[in-house]
N, C-alpha and C positions, 0 to 999 in steps of 0.2 A: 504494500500500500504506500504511495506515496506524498510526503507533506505537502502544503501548501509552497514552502520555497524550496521545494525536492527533494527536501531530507526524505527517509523512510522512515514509515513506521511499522513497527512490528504487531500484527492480530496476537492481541491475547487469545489462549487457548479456552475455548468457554467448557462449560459443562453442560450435560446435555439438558435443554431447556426444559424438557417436561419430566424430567427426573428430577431437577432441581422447584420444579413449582409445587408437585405433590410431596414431594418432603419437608418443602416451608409452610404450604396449608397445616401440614401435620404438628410442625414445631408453633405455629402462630396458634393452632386451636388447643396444644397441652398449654400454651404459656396464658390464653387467657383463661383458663382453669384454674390453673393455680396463681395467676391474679387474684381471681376472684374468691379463692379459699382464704389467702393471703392477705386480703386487702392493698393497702399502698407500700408500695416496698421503694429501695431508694435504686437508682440510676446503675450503680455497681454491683447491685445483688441483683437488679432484672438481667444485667449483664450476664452476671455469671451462673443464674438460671439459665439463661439462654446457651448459653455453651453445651451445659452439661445436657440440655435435651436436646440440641443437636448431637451429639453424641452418642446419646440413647438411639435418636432416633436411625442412625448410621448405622450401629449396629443392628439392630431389629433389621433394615434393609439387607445387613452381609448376611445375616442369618438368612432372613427371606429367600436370597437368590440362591445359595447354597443348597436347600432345601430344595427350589424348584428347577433344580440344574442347569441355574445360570452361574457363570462367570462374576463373582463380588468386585466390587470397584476396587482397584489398584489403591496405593495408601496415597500418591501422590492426586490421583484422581479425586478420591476419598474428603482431603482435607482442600480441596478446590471448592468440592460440593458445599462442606461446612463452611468457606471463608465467603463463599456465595449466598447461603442462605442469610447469614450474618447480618452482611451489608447490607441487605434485602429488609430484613426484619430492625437493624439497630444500628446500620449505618445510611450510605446513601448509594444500596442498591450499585450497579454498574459503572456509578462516578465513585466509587468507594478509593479504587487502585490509582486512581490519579489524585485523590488526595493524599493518599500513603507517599506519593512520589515526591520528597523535597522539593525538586526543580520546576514541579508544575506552578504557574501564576495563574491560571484562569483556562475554565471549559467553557464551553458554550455550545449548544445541540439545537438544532435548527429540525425539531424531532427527534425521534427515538435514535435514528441512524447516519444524521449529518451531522458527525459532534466532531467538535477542532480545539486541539489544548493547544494552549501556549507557555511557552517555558521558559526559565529564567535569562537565557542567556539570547532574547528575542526571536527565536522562530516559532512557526506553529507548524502543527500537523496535524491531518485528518486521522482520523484512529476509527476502530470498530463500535458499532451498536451498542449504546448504554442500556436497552431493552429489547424485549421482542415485537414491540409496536407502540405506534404512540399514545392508545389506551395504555399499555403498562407504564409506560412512560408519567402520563397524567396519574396514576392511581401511587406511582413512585412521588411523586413530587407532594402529592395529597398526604402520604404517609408522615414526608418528612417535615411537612408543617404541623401534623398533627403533634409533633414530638415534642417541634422546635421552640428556643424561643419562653418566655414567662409564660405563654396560655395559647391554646389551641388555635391556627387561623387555617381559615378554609379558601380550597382551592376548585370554581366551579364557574360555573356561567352567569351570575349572580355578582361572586370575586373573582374577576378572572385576573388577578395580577395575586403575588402574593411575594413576600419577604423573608429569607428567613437564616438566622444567626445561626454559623455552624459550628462543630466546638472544635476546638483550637485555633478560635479567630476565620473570619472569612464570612462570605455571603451568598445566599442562593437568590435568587432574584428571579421569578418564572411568570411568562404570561402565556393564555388561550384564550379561545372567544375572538380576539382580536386580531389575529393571526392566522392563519390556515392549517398550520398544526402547530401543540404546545413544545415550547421555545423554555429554555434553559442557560443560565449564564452564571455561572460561578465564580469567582475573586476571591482568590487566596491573601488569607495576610500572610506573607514570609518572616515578617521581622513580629512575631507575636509579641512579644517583649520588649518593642524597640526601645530606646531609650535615645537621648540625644548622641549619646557617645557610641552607642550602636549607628546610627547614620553616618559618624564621620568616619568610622571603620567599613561602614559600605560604603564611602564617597558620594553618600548624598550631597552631605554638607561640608566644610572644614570647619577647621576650630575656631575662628575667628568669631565664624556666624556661628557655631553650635554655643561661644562662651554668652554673646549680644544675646538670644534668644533665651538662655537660661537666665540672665540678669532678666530679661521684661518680665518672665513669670515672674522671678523671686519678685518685684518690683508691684505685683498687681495689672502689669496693664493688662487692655483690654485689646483684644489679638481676635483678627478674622483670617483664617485658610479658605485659599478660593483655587480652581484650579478645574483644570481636566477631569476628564472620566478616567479612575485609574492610573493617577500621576501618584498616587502615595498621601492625599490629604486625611483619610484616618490614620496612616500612618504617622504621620507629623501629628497632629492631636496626640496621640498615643507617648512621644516621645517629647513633648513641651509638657504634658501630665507628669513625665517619669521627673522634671523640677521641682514640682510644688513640694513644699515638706509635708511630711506622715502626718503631722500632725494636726490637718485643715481637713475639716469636711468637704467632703464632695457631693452633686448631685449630677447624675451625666443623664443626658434626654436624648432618646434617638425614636427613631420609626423601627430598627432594626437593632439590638444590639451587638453593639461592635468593637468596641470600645475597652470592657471587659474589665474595668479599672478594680471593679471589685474582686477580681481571680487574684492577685498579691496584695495579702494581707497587709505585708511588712511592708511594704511603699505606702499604701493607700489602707489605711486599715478602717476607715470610718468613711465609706462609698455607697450612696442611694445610687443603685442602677434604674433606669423611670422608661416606661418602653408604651410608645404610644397604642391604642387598641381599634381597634375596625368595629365597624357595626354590625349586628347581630344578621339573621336573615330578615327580621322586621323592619332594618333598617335604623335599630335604637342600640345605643352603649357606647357609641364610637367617642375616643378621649383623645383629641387631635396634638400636635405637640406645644401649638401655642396653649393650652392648657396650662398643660403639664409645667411649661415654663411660671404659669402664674402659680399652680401648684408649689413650684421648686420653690422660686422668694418666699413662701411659709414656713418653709424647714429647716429657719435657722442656717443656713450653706454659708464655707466660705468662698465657695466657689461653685458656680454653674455652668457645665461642660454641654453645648449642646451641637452635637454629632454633624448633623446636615440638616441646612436650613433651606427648605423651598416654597416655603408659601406663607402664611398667615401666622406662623409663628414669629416672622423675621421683627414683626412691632413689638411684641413682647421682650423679647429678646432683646431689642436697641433699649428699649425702659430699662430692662434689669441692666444694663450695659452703663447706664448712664444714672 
């Protein structure tokens, strides 16, 4: 297969698609079982439920075929099937391997089977099928909102855009309806921890500019990022945050969380993370971010971080600013 600037790319080796679908129905219908024996369990034990009944469920399959005088899946075969169903159920499905992949900065699927990654060192290349169609596709994306994020947001004809914070930094960003088939676009954060001193070590910045910008935080001012799509402006946010001292309250507002200020305790130990909400199917509940901004001036903050500004928050915002 070959890239967009003619690099190649290599077909990942898939597993076989209907032998992987009836084994993840099977893992997804034990796991809401014992959800539901269980009640709410936290993130890292749905995790490692989830292993151990894929597991189970592998074996009962080796058994099965063995029995019926078939051939058991190879162990290499085996743990493909398990790293498939995974990502399917607790990660994100067939974009999973390109975000395991450090070098990846962003995917993007124009449907289920025109997806083109781009990699750190600037090329892109077209790569294999993140699904078997672009129903899977839509029901993948639906999943990973259900997960993602402070609270569930849906993904349908109704909302046909949707938003959503992936963990260890990044963003999924997917629209239908308005499209001809649903569209996916992913943006990796690389530098999850930037800090200013991590930028001049990537030559974002030098030290000149990285010492002047850490004086205007320590200083209070008042600082706008403006920039490109994908030039690094949460990234810059991220790393003028890594100045303020530990010891100042935060509140950070976005549509999406991305920001993350509350994952390091020891920098930011006292961070309201504020994540704006959509309307119901009624059409009622939605808390748009200029809210949340007048929210934020209540809480006491020495500081209010707000993510990206595109509309009717931006008067709120110049108030608290001034």
């Amino acid at each position: 297969m070959t890239g967009v600037d003619g690099s190649t790319a290599l077909s990942r080796g898939e597993p076989d698609g209907e032998l992987v679908q009836r084994l993840r129905a099977t893992v997804a219908g034990r796991m809401a079982q014992q959800a539901g024996r269980d009640g709410g369990v936290s993130t890292a034990a749905r995790s490692r439920l989830g292993r151990a009944l894929i597991r189970d469920v592998l074996e009962e399959e080796a058994a099965a075929a063995l029995t019926g005088g078939r051939p058991p899946l190879g162990q290499a075969a085996e743990q493909q099937v398990a790293d498939r169903i995974y990502a399917d159920l607790w990660g994100l499905g067939g974009f999973q391997p390109y975000l395991d992949d450090p070098e990846v900065e962003s995917v993007n699927a124009n449907g289920y089977d025109q997806v083109f990654v781009q990699y750190s060192g600037g090329h892109r290349s077209r790569v294999p099928p993140v699904a078997a169609s672009d129903a899977e596709l839509t029901g993948l994306i639906r999943a990973i909102a259900a997960r993602g994020g402070i609270e569930e947001r849906r993904f349908d004809r109704s909302s046909p855009r949707v938003s959503v914070p992936l963990p260890g930094g990044g963003r999924l960003f997917a629209v239908q309806a308005v499209t001809g088939r649903p569209c996916v676009a992913i943006r990796r954060d690389r530098l999850e921890r930037a800090g200013l001193r991590a930028l001049v070590r990537n030559g974002t910045i030098d030290e000149p500019l990285a010492a002047f910008l850490a004086a205007l935080v320590r200083a209070r001012k008042n600082l706008l990022i403006s920039g490109g799509t994908a030039v690094g402006k949460t990234t810059m946010l991220r790393a003028l945050a890594s100045a303020i001292p530990p010891g100042e309250r935060l509140i950070t507002i976005e549509d999406s969380l991305e920001l993350c200020l509350d994952w390091d305790t020891s920098a930011h130990p006292d961070v309201v993370a504020m994540q704006s909400r959509e309307p119901n199917t009624e059409g009622e509940g939605e808390i748009a971010l200029a809210e949340l901004v007048r929210w934020a001036l209540r809480m006491t903050p020495d500081r209010v971080l707000v993510g990206e500004v595109r509309g009717a928050e931006v008067i709120p915002m110049l108030n608290a600013m001034s």
